[in-house]
Each structure stands twice: as structure tokens, then as C-alpha cells.
Legacy VTK file of the C-alpha trace (Angstrom):
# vtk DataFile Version 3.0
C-alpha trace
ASCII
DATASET POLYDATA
POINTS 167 float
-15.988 15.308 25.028
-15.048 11.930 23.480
-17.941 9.655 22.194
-18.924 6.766 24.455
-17.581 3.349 23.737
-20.693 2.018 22.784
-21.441 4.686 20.141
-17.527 4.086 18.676
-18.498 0.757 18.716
-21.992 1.257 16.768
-19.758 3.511 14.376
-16.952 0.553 14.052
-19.963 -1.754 12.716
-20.835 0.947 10.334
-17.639 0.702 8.855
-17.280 -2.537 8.676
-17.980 -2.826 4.741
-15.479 0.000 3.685
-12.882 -1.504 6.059
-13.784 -4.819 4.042
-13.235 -3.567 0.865
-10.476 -1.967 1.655
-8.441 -4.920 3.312
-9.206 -7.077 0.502
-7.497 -4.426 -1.625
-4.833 -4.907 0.468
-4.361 -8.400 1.014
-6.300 -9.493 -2.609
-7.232 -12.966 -0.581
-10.776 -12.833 1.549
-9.300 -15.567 4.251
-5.570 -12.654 4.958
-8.753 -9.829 4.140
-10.658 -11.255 7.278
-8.001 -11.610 9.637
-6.900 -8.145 9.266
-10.110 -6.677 9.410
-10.136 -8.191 12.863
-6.383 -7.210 13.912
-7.812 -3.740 12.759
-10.629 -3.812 15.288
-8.856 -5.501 18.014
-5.985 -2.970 17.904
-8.449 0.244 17.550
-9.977 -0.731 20.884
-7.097 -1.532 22.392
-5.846 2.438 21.414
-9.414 3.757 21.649
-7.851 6.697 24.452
-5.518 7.647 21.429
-8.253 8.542 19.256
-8.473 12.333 19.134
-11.664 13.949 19.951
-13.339 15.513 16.614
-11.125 12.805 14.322
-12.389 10.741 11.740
-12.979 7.609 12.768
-12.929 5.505 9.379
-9.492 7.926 8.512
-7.822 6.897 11.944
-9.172 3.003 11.099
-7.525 2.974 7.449
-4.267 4.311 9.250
-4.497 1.286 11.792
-5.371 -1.313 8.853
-2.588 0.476 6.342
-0.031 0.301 9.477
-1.003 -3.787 10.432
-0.888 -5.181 6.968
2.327 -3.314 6.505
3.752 -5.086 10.094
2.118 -8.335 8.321
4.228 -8.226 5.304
7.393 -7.658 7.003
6.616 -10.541 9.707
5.717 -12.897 6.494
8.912 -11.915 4.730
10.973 -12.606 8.261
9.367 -15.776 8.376
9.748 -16.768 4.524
6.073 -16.606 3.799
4.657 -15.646 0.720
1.085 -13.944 0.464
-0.484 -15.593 -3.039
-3.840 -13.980 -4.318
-7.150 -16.424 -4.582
-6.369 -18.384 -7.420
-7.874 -15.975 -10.617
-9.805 -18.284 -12.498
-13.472 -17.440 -13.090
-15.842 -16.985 -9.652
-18.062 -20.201 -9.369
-20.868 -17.940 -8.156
-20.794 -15.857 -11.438
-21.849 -16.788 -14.504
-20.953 -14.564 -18.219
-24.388 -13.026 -18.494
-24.492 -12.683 -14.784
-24.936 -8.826 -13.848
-22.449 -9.481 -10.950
-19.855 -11.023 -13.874
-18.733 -7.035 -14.081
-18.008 -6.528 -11.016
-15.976 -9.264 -10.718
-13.965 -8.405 -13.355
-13.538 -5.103 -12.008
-12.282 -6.994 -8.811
-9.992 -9.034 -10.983
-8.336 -6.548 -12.530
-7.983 -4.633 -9.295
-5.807 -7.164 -7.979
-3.163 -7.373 -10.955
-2.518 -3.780 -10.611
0.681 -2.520 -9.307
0.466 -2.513 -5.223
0.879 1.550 -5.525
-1.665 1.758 -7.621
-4.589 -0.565 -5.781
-4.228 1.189 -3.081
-4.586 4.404 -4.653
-7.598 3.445 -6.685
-9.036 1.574 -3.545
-9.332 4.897 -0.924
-10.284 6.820 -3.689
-12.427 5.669 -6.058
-13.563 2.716 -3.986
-14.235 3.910 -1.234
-14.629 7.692 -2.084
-11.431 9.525 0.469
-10.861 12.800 -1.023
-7.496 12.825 -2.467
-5.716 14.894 0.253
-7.532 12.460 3.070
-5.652 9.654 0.942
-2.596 10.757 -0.069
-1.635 11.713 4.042
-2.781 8.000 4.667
-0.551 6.846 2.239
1.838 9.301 3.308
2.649 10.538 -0.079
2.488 13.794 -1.798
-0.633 14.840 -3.408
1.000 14.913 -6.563
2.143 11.283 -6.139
-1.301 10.162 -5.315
-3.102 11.873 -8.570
-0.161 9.878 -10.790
-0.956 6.677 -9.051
-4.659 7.168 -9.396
-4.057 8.052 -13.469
-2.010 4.665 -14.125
-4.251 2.761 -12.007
-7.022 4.104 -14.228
-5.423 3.469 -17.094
-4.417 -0.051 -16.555
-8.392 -0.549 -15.258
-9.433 0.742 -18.367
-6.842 -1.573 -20.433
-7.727 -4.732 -18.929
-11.567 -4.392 -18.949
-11.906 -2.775 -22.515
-12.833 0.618 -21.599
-12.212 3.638 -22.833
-8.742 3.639 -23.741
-8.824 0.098 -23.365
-7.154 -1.950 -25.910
-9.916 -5.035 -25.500
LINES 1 168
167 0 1 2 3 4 5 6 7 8 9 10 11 12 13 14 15 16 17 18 19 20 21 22 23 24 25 26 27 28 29 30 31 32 33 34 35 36 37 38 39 40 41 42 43 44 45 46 47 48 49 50 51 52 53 54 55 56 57 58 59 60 61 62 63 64 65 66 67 68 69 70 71 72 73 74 75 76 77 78 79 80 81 82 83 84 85 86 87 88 89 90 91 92 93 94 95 96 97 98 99 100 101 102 103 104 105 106 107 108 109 110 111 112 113 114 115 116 117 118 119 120 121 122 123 124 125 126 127 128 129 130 131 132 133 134 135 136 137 138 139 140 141 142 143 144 145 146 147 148 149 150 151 152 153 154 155 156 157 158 159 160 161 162 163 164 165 166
């Protein structure tokens, strides 16, 4: 028996931050981040009958979001548009001995890695998929997915000073 709408709906709202997160590791710009959260939404209740009984509803919503960002870059490329990040200058909110000035850095150096790479480091260490719940929403290999998540690491740990880091 399939949940009721209004429970899929209370579980939607639920997920609301980790489909956040995760757009704006897509996109890297809040305003493109916002609008596809809500393309993501709209289109999941559109196909709510094609949502299989027992599935996981945040896997099935990453799939949507993964597959409508992907139809958003090829409709922006068709029409000659160009997706910039936010301008990366410091956050006016956050000030050096701010405790939120790490975070933001970690945010910042998010988006300046390698597309394959942010996405990798987004479902997985972000927001905690396991790595074969990840790598079949990415639809790579498993092994592809643990090299991505390495370099991504790597290049994390470069830019921010950590261990390994060069800073």
C-alpha cells in the first residue's frame, strides 16, 4: 500500500534541507539552487503514481533533481546561456573570527571543484548516501565513485590547509 499524499508530502518538507544542499551543489548559485528545488517538487508530484511502493523517497528525489538540472544545462547551452557561480569574494554575513567563516570556506572550495567531483563529495559526505546509493544515482561504477570521492578530498584538503593540504 502506497503512503497517502499528505504523508509524501510531510516527508517532501522533511527533505527539503538535503534537497537544498544538494541543488546548490549542483547549481553553486542559491537564486538557479531555488528554482530547481522547486522544478524538483513540482515534477515529483506530478509523477507521484511512479513512485514505487517501499522506495526511498529522498533517493527517487535526488534522481528527479540530478535528471532536471541535467535537462537545465542542455536547455541553457541551446539557448547560449551560461550558468556563473555567486561571485566568490568573502560572504558579507561572515566575518574571519566568525565560527560560520569555516563553513563557508568549506562551501567555497566546494564549488571550485571539478563538477565530477562536487557531486560526488555532495551525496556522500554531505549529505551521508552510502556509496552504492550514490554511485547508481550518478550512474557510475562504484569504483568510479570512490576515485571521485578521493580527488574531491584531496583537492578539499588542498584548498583549506588540511591534512595534506599545502596551505
Amino acid at each position: 500500500m502506497s503512503p497517502a499524499p499528505e504523508e509524501i508530502g510531510e516527508r517532501i518538507v522533511e527533505l527539503l534541507p538535503r534537497l537544498r544542499r544538494f541543488a546548490r551543489s549542483l547549481s553553486r548559485n542559491q537564486h538557479d539552487a531555488d528554482d530547481l528545488v522547486q522544478s524538483v517538487i513540482e515534477r515529483a508530484w506530478r509523477h507521484l503514481d511512479q513512485l514505487q511502493p517501499g522506495a526511498n523517497l529522498g533517493s527517487w528525489m535526488f534522481g528527479i533533481m540530478k535528471n532536471a538540472w541535467i535537462d537545465d544545462r542542455r536547455a541553457r547551452t541551446r539557448r547560449g546561456e551560461v550558468a556563473l557561480p555567486e561571485d566568490s569574494g568573502s560572504h558579507p554575513a561572515v566575518s574571519p573570527g566568525d565560527a560560520n567563516a569555516a563553513l563557508w570556506s568549506v562551501s567555497e572550495a566546494m564549488t571550485k571543484l571539478p563538477e565530477e567531483q562536487r557531486l560526488a563529495v555532495a551525496l556522500v559526505l554531505v549529505e551521508g548516501m552510502s556509496y552504492k546509493e550514490a554511485s547508481q544515482l550518478l550512474e557510475i561504477p562504484m569504483g568510479t565513485l570512490t576515485s571521485r570521492l578521493a580527488r574531491g578530498r584531496a583537492a578539499l584538503a588542498d584548498a583549506l590547509g588540511g591534512p595534506g593540504g599545502a596551505a
